[in-house]
C-alpha positions as CSV (number, residue, x, y, z in Angstrom):
1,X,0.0,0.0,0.0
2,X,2.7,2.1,0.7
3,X,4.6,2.0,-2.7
4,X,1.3,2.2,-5.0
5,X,0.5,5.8,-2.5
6,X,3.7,6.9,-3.2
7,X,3.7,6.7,-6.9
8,X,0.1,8.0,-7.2
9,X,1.2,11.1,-5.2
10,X,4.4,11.4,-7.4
11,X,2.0,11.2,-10.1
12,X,0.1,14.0,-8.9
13,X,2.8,16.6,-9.0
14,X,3.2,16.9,-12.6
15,X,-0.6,16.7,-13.4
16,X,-1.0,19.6,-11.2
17,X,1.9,21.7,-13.4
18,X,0.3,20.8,-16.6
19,X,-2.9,21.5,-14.9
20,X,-1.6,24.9,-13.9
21,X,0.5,25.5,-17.2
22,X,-2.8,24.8,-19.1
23,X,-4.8,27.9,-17.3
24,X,-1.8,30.3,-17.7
25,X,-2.5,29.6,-21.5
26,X,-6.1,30.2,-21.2
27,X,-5.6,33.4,-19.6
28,X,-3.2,34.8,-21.7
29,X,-5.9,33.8,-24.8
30,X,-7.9,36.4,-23.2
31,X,-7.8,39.5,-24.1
32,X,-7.5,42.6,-21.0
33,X,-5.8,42.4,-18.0
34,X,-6.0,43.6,-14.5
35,X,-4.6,47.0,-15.3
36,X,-7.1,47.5,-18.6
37,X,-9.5,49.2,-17.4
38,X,-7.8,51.9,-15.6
39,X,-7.2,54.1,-18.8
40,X,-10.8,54.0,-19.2
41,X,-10.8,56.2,-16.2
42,X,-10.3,59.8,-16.4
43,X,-7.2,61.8,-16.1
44,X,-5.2,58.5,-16.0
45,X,-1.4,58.7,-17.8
46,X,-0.8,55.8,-20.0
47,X,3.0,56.5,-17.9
48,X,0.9,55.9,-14.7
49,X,-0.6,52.3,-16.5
50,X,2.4,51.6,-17.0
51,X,4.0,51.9,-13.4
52,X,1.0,49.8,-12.3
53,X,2.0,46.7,-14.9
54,X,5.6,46.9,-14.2
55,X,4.7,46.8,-10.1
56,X,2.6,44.0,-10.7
57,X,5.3,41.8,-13.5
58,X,2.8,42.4,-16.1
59,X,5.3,43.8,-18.2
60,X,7.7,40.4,-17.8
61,X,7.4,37.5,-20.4
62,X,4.3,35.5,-19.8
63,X,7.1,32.2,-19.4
64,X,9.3,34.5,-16.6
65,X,6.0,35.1,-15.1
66,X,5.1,31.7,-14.7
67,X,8.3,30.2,-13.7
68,X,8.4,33.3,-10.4
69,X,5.1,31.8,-9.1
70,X,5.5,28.4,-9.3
71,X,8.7,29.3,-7.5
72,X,6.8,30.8,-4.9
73,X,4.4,28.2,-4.6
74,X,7.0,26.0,-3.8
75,X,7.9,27.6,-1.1
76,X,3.9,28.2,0.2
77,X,3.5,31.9,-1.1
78,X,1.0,32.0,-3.5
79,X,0.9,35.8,-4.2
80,X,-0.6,38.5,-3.5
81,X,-4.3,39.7,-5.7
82,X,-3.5,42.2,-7.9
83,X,-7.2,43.8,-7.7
84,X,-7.0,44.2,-4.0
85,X,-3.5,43.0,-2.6
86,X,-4.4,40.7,-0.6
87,X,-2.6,37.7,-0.1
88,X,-4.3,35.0,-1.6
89,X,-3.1,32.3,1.0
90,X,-5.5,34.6,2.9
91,X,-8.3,35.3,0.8
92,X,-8.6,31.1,0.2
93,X,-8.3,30.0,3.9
94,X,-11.4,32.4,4.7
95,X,-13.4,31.1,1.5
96,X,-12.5,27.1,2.1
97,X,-14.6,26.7,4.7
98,X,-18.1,27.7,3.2
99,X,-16.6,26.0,0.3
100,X,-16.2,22.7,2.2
101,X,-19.5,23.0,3.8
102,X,-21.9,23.4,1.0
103,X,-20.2,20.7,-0.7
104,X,-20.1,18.4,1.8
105,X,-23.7,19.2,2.6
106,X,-24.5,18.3,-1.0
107,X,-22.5,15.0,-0.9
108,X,-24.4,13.9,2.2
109,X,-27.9,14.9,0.6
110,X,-26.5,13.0,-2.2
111,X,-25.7,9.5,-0.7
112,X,-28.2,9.4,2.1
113,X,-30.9,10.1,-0.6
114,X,-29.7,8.3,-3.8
115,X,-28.7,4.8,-1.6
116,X,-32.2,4.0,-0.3
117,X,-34.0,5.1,-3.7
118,X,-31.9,3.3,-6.0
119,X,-32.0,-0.4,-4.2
120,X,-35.8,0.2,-3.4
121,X,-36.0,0.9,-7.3
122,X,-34.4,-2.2,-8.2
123,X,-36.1,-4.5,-5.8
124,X,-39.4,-2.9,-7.3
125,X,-38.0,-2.9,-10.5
126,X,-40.9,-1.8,-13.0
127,X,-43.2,-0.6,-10.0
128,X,-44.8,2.7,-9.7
129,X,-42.1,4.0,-7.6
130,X,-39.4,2.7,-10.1
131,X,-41.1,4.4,-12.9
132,X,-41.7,7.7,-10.4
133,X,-38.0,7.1,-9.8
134,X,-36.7,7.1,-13.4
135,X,-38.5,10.2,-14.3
136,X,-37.6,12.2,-11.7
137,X,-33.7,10.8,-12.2
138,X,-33.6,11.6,-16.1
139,X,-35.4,15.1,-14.7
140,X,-33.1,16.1,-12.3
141,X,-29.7,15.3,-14.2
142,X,-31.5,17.2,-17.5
143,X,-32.6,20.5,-15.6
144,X,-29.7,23.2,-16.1
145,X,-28.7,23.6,-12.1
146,X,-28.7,27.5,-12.6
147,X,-32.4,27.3,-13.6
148,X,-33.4,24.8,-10.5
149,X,-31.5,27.0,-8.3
150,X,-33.2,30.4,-10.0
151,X,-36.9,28.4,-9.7
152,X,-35.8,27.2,-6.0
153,X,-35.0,30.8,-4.5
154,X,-38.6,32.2,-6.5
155,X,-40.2,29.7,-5.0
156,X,-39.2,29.3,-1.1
157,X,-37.7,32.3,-0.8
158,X,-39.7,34.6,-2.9
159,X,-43.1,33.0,-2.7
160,X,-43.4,31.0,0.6
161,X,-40.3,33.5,2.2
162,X,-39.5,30.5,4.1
163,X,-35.7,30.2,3.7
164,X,-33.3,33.0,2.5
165,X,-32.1,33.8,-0.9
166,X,-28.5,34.0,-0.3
167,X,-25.5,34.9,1.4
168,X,-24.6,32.3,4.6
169,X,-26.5,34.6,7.5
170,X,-28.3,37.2,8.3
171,X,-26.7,40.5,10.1
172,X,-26.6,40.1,13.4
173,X,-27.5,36.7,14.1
174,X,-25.2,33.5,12.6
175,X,-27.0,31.5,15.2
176,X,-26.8,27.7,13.7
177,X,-30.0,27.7,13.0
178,X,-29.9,30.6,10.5
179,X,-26.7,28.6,8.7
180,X,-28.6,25.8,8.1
181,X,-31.6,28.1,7.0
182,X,-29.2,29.6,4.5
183,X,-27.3,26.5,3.6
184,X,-30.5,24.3,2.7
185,X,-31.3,25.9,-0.7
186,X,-28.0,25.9,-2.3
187,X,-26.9,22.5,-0.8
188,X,-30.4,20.8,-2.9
189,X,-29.3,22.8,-5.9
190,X,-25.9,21.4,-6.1
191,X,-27.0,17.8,-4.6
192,X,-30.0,17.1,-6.8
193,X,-27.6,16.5,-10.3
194,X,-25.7,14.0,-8.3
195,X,-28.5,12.6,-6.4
196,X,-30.4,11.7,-10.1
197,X,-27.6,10.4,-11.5
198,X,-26.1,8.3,-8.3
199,X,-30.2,6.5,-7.9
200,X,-29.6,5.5,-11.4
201,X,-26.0,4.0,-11.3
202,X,-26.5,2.3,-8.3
203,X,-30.2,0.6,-9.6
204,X,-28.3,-0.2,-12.4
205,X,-25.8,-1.6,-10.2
206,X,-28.2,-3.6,-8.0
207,X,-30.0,-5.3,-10.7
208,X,-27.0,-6.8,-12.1
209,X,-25.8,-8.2,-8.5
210,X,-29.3,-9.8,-7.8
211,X,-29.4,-11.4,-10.9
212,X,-26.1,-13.5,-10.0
213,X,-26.2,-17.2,-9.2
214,X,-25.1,-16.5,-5.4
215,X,-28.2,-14.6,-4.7
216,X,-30.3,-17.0,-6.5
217,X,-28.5,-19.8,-3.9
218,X,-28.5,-17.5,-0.8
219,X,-32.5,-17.3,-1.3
220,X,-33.4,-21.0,-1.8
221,X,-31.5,-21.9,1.5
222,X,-34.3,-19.9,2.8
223,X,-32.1,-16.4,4.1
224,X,-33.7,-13.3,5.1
225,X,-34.1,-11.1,2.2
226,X,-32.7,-8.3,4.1
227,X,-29.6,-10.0,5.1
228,X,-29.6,-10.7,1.1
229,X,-29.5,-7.5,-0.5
230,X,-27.5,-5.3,2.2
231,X,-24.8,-8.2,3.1
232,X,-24.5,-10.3,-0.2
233,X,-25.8,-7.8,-3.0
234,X,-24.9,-4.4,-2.3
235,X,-21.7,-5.3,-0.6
236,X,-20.9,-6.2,-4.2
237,X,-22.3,-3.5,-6.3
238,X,-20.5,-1.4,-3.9
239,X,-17.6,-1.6,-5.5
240,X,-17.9,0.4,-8.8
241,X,-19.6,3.0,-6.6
242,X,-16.1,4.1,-4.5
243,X,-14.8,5.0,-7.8
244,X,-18.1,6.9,-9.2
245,X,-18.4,8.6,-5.5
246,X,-14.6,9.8,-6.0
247,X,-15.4,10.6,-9.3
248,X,-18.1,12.6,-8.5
249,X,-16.0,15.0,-6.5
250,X,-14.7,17.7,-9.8
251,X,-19.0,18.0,-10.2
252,X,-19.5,19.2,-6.7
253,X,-16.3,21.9,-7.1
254,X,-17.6,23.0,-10.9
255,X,-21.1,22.9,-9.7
256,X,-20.2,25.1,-6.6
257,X,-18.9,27.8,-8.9
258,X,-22.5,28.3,-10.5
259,X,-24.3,27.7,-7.2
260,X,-22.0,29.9,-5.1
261,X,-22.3,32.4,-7.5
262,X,-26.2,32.4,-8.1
263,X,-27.0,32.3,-4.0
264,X,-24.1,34.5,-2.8
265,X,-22.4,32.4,-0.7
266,X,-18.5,33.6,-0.5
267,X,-16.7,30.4,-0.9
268,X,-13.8,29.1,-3.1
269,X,-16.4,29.5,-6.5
270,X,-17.2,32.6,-6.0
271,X,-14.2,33.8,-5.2
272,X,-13.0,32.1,-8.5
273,X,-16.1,34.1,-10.7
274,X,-15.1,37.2,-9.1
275,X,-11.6,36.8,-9.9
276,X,-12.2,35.6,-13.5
277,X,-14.1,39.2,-14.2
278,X,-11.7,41.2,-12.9
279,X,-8.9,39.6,-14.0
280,X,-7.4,38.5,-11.0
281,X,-4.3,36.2,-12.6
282,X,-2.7,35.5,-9.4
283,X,-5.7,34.6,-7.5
284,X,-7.2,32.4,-10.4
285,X,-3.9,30.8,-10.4
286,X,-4.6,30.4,-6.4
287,X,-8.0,28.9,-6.7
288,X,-7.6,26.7,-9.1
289,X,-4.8,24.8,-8.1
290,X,-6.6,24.1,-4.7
291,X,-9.5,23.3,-7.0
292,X,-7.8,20.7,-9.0
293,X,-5.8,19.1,-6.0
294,X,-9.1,18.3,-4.1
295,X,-9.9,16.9,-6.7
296,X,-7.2,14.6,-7.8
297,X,-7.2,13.5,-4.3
298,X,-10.9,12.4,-4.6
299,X,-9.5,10.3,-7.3
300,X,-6.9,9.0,-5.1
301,X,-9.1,8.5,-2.5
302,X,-11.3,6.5,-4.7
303,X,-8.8,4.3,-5.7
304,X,-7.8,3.6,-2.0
305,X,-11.1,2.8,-0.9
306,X,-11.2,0.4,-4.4
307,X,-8.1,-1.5,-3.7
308,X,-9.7,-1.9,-0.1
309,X,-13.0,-3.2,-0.6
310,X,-11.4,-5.8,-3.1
311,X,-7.6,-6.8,-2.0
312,X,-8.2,-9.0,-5.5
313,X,-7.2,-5.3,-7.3
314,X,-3.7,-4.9,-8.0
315,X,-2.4,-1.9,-7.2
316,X,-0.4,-0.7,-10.1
């Protein structure tokens, strides 16, 4: 175990600097930059612009630029904004944690909801509820999750003004109570894509374990038909879902941007929409690479929790 951890983590070092070299490229594709806007405003020198760049490295070869901050990175500094000057270390460490909870809030919704409805569905496979199931599955993973979440606030928060539109609590209060008020609408949003598509995997899943020989046998010796699907059958289909759970992780951090963005809530996505308009090159840089190393050690994480539900695995 040790050996296979250590070359997946000295795997993940280069993906991360290709990862990293790959959105320096898309931002240079993009026209502006962080200073472009200021000779739009009056009285400003194009001498005084160009102060600003060199104070910034603006004015240094996109390659020399590159090269100084993954130096820094290496040694924990990852800049400083060059909207606000801020360090980004900073400005990341106070977003993470609404990050981390809306996400993990929508991965719980996700599994406590999508295990029970997707082995119920494949016991009662072709049963009202199965049917009701299906539909709502192929519904939820087809509706846009900027439109549910649009239709969701219009709805309880508009309509009904039972829960909050946005933002992570009200002024003045942050009780727990409120959080959860707050966190309820955009943790649904970002759980309901994964939730429809998890119900179907794992029915899918089921029906092809209770169709095997072994369940077949385990029934005619007369064995409760509980103890049959939870111990025998989805012990086995199990499996395949560690690596579609881990898998799953990049969809919670995309989604997050869209949701975070649509309900207010100052975590990691927002931060990284916010940044993208204004041109923020350092602390895109900053939030992507935490982006993308949460999520390569979902994959990792995945492939652990493979190799130890089935020692049969290699791990190579």
């Amino acid at each position: 175990m040790s050996a296979f951890l250590i070359r997946r983590v000295l795997q993940i070092i280069p993906l991360l600097i290709g990862i990293t070299i790959l959105v320096v490229l898309l931002i240079k594709a993009v026209p502006g930059s962080p200073v472009s806007d200021l000779a739009l405003v009056p009285g400003t020198r194009p001498e005084d612009v160009a102060q600003i760049k060199r104070q910034l490295g603006l004015d240094q070869p996109l390659y020399k630029r590159y090269f100084v901050w993954l130096g820094n990175v290496l040694q924990g500094d990852l800049g400083k904004s060059m909207i606000n000057y801020r360090d980004v270390r900073d400005e990341i460490a106070g977003r993470l944690p609404n990050t981390l909870k809306l996400t993990v809030a929508a991965f719980l919704l996700s599994l406590v909801f999508s295990i029970p409805i997707g082995i119920y569905s494949a016991i009662k496979r072709n049963s009202i509820f199965d049917y009701t199931a299906t539909v709502a599955s192929v519904a939820g993973v087809s509706v846009p999750s900027f439109w549910l979440a649009l239709m969701l606030i219009l709805f309880f928060a508009v309509q009904l003004r039972w829960l909050p539109s946005g933002g992570t609590q009200n002024i003045g209060d942050g009780s727990l109570v409120d959080q959860l008020k707050h966190l309820i609408l955009p943790a649904i949003t970002l759980a309901i894509v994964e939730l429809a598509g998890w119900t179907r995997y794992i029915r899918a899943q089921m029906l092809e374990v209770i169709r095997q020989d072994y369940i077949r046998t385990a029934r005619a010796k007369g064995l409760n038909e509980r103890l049959i699907i939870f111990r025998h059958a989805f012990r086995n289909a199990l499996l395949p879902l560690i690596t579609l759970f881990g898998l799953s992780i990049p969809q919670f951090f995309s989604g997050a941007l869209i949701i975070e963005t649509i309900f207010s809530w100052p975590g990691i996505g927002r931060l990284t929409f916010d940044s993208a308009v204004s041109r923020d090159y350092t602390m895109i840089m900053g939030t992507v690479l935490l982006s993308s190393t949460m999520v390569v050690l979902g994959n990792l994480l995945a492939d652990i929790g493979y190799s130890l539900l089935d020692p049969r695995v290699k791990q190579g």
